[in-house]
C-alpha positions as CSV (number, residue, x, y, z in Angstrom):
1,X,-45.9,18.8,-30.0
2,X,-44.8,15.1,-29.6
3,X,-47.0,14.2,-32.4
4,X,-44.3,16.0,-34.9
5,X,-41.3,14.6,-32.8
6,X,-40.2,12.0,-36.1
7,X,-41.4,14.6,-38.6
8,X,-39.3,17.1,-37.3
9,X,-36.4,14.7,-37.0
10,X,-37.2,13.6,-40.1
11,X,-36.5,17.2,-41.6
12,X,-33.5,17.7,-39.5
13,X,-32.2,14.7,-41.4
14,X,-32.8,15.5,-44.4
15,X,-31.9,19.0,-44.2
16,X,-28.7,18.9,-41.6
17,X,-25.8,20.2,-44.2
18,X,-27.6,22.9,-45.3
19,X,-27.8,24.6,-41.9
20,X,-25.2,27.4,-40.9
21,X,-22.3,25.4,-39.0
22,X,-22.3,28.1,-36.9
23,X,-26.1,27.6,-36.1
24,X,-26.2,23.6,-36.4
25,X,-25.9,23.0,-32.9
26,X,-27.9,24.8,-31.4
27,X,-30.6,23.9,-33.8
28,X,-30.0,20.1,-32.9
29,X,-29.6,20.6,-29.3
30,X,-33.3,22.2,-29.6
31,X,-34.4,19.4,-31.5
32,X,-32.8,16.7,-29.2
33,X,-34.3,19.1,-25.7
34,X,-37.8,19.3,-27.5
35,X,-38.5,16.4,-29.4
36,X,-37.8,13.7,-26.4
37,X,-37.8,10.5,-28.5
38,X,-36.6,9.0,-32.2
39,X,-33.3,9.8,-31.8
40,X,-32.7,6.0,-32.7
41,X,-33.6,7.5,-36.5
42,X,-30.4,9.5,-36.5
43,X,-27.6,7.7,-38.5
44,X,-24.4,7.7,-37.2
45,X,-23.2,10.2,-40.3
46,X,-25.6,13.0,-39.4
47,X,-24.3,12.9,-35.6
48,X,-20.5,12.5,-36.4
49,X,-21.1,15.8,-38.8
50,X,-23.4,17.7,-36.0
51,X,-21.1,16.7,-32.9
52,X,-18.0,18.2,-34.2
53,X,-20.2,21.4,-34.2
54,X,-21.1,20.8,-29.9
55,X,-19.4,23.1,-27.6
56,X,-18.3,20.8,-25.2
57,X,-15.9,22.5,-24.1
58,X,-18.7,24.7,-21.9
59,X,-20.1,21.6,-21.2
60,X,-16.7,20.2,-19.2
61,X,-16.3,23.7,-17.5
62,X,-20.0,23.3,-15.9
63,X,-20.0,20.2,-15.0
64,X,-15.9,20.9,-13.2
65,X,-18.0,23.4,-11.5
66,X,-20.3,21.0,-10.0
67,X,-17.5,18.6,-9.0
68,X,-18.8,15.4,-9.7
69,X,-15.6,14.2,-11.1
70,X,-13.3,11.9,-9.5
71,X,-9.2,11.8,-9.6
72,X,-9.4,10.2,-12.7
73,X,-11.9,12.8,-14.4
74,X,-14.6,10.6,-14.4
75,X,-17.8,11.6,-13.9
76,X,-20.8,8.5,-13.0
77,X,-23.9,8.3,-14.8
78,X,-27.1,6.7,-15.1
79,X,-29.3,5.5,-17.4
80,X,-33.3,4.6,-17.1
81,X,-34.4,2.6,-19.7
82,X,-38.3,1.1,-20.5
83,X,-40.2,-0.4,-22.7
84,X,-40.6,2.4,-25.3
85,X,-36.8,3.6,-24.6
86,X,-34.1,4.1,-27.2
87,X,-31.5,0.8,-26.6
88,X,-28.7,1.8,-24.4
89,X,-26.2,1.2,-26.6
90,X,-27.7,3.6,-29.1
91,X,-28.6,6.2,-26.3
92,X,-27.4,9.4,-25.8
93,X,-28.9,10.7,-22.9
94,X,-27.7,10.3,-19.2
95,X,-27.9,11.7,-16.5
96,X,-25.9,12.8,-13.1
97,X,-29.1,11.3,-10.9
98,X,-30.3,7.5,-10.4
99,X,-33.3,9.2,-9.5
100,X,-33.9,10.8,-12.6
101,X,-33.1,7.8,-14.6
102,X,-34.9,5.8,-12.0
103,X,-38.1,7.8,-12.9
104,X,-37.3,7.0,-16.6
105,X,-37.4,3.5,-16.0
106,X,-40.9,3.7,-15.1
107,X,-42.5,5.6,-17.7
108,X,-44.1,2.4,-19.9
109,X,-44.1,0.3,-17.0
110,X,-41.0,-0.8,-15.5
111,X,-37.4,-1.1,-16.8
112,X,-33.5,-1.2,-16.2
113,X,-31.3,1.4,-14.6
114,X,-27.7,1.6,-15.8
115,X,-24.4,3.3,-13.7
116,X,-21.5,3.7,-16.2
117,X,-18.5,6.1,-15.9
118,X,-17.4,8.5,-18.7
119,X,-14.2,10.6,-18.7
120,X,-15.1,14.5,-19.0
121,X,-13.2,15.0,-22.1
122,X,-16.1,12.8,-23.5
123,X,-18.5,14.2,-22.7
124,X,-21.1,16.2,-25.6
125,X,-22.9,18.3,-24.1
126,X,-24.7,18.8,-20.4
127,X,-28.0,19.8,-20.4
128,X,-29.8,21.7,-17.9
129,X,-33.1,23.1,-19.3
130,X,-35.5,20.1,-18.7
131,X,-33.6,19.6,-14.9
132,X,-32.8,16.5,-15.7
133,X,-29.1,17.0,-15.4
134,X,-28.3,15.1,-18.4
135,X,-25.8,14.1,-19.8
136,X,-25.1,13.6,-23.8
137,X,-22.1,11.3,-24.5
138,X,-22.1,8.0,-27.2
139,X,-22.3,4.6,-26.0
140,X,-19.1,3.7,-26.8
141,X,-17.5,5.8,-24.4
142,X,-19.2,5.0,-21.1
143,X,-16.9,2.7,-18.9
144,X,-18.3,0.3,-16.5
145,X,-21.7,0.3,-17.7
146,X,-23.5,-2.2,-14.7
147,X,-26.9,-3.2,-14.5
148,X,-28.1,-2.0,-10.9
149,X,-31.8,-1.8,-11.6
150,X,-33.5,-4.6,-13.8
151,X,-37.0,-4.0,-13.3
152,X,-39.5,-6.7,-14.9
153,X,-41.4,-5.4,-18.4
């Protein structure tokens, strides 16, 4: 319910070490699938410590699968961004479409849409079960991040 999205990130939190490592994950990957905004709360401890734990490895082999990448092993990205949305440069959700992120633009009104490149072996994690091809990777390793949408708030 999105009404307990920043209780239950809240909890997460507070609670992060004492989940099995082998379970910690998957139990954030929920979270992050389920909860759909607050993520901004998370500090950047408590996502170094749960990252190490992502299993990006079967995240790379999908997404070679698809063959998105080019010769350098760069994948493009986008980025919708409104009102409400977490700042890009705390965001950790992209996506594979401009017309997913273009939708997301336009959720509280209108907003940007970013295009940025990000090699594979950066990549978090690539989630499929909300079909919004997205993809999790930090800020700081997106290349070419451009502007190619600015939409008036």
């Amino acid at each position: 319910f999105p009404e307990f999205n920043l209780f239950a990130i809240d909890f997460f939190i507070r609670l992060y070490k004492e989940i099995d490592t082998e379970l910690i994950w998957e139990a954030f990957k929920s979270l992050y699938i389920y909860a759909n905004y607050g993520f901004h709360m998370f500090p950047e401890e408590v996502l170094q410590y749960v990252f190490q734990y992502a299993n990006s490895q079967e995240a790379i082999d999908k997404l070679k699968k698809l063959k998105k990448m080019d010769e350098d092993d760069t994948i493009t990205i986008y980025r919708g961004e409104g009102k409400r949305s977490t700042p890009i440069q705390k965001a950790l959700s992209w996506t594979l479409s401009r017309e997913i992120a273009e939708r997301f633009a336009h959720f509280y009104g209108e907003g940007n849409v970013y295009r940025g490149k990000v090699k594979i072996k950066n990549i978090i994690d690539y989630i499929t079960e909300r079909e919004e091809e997205e993809i999790l990777v930090r800020y700081q390793d997106i290349e070419d991040i451009q502007l190619i949408r600015k939409l008036n708030y």
